[in-house]
VEXDO-48504 format. One line per field, with one value per residue (C-alpha): x, y, z; residue number from 1; residue in one letter. Coordinates in nm, 2 decimals. Layout:
VEXDO-48504
xx X|... .
yy Y|... .
zz Z|... .
vovo NUM|... .
nulo A|... .
end
This chain:
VEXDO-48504
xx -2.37|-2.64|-2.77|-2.45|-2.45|-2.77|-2.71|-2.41|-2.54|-2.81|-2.55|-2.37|-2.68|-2.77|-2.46|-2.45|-2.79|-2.63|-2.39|-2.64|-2.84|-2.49|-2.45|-2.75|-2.74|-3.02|-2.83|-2.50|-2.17|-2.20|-2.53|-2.38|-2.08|-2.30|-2.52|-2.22|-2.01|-2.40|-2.40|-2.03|-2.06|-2.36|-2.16|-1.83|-2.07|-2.23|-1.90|-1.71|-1.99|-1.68|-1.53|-1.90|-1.86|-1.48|-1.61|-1.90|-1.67|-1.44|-1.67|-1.79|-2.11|-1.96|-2.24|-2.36|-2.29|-2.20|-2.55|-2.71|-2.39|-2.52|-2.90|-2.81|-2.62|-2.95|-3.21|-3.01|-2.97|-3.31|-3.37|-3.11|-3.29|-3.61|-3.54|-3.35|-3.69|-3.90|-3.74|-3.69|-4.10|-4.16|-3.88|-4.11|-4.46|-4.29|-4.17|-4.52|-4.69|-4.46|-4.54|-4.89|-4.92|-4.72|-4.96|-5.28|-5.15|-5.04|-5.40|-5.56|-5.42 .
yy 20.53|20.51|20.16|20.00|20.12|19.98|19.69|19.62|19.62|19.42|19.14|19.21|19.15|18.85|18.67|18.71|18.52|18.26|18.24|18.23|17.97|17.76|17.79|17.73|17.39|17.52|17.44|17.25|17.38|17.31|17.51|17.77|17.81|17.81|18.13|18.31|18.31|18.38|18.70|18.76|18.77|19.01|19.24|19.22|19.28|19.57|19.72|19.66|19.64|19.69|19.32|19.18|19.35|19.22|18.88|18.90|18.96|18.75|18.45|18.58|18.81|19.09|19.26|19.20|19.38|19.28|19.31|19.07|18.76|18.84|18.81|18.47|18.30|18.45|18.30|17.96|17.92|18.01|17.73|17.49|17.59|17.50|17.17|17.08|17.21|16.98|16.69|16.73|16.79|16.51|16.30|16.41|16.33|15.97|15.94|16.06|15.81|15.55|15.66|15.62|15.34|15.19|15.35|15.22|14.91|14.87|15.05|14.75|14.45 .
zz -10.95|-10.71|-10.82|-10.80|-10.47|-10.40|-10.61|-10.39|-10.04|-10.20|-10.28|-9.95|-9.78|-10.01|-9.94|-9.55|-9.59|-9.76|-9.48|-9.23|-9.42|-9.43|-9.07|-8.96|-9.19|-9.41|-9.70|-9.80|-9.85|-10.21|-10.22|-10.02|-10.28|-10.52|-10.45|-10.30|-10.61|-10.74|-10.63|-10.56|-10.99|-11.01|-10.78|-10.97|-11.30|-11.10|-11.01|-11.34|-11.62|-11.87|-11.75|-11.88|-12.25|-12.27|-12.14|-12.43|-12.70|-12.59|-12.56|-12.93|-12.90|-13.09|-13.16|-12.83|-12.47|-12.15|-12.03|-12.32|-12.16|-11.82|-11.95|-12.13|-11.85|-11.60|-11.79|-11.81|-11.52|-11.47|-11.65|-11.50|-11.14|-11.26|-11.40|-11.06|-10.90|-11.12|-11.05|-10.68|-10.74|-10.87|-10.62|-10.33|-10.49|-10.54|-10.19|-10.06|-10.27|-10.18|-9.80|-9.83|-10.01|-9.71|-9.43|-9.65|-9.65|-9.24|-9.12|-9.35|-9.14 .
vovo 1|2|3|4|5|6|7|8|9|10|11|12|13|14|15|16|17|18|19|20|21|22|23|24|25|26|27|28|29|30|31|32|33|34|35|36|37|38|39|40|41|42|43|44|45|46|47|48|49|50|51|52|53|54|55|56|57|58|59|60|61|62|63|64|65|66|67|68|69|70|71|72|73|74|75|76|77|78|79|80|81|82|83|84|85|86|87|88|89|90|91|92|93|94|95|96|97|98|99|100|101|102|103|104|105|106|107|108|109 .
nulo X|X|X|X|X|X|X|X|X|X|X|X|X|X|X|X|X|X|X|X|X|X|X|X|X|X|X|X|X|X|X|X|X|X|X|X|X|X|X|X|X|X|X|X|X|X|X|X|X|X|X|X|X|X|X|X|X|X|X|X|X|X|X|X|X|X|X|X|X|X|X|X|X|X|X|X|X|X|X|X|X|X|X|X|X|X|X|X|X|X|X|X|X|X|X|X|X|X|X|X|X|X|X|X|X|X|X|X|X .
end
């Protein structure tokens, strides 16, 4: 009981962020639906872990619980986030190449 409580002001908190971040123009409004429903999912799972076993065995992991669905769907989006990370990485070193190529190029005439 006393970690979904904590678990829950946690995603209250974590979502008011997200707010603020939205406001503030940090982030887009897709972004910022994005992480909301985020952690407005972890705190549903948190506050109804039963919902997360009916989901599993609906989806077909019967021999799995709700806990093993919310780990799968966690780590793929882990890895969904991390390829959006490498390729806005790599977006960046492109443009700052492309920059300096430009600046090399106006400081030699």
């Amino acid at each position: 009981m006393l970690i979904q409580i904590i678990t829950t002001i946690v995603v209250l908190f974590l979502i008011t962020r997200v707010g603020g971040r939205l406001k503030r123009r940090e982030i887009t409004f897709k972004e910022a639906l994005f992480w909301a429903l985020l952690w407005f999912g972890v705190g549903i799972v948190v506050l109804y872990p039963k919902l997360a076993d009916r989901v599993a065995s609906y989806i077909g992991l019967q021999t799995a619980t709700g806990i093993d669905l919310v780990v799968y769907i966690a780590v793929g989006l882990a890895f969904y986030l991390i390829f959006r990370l490498f390729v806005h990485i790599e977006r960046v070193e492109r443009d700052i190449t492309k920059i300096i190529r430009h600046l090399a190029l106006k400081d030699e005439e």
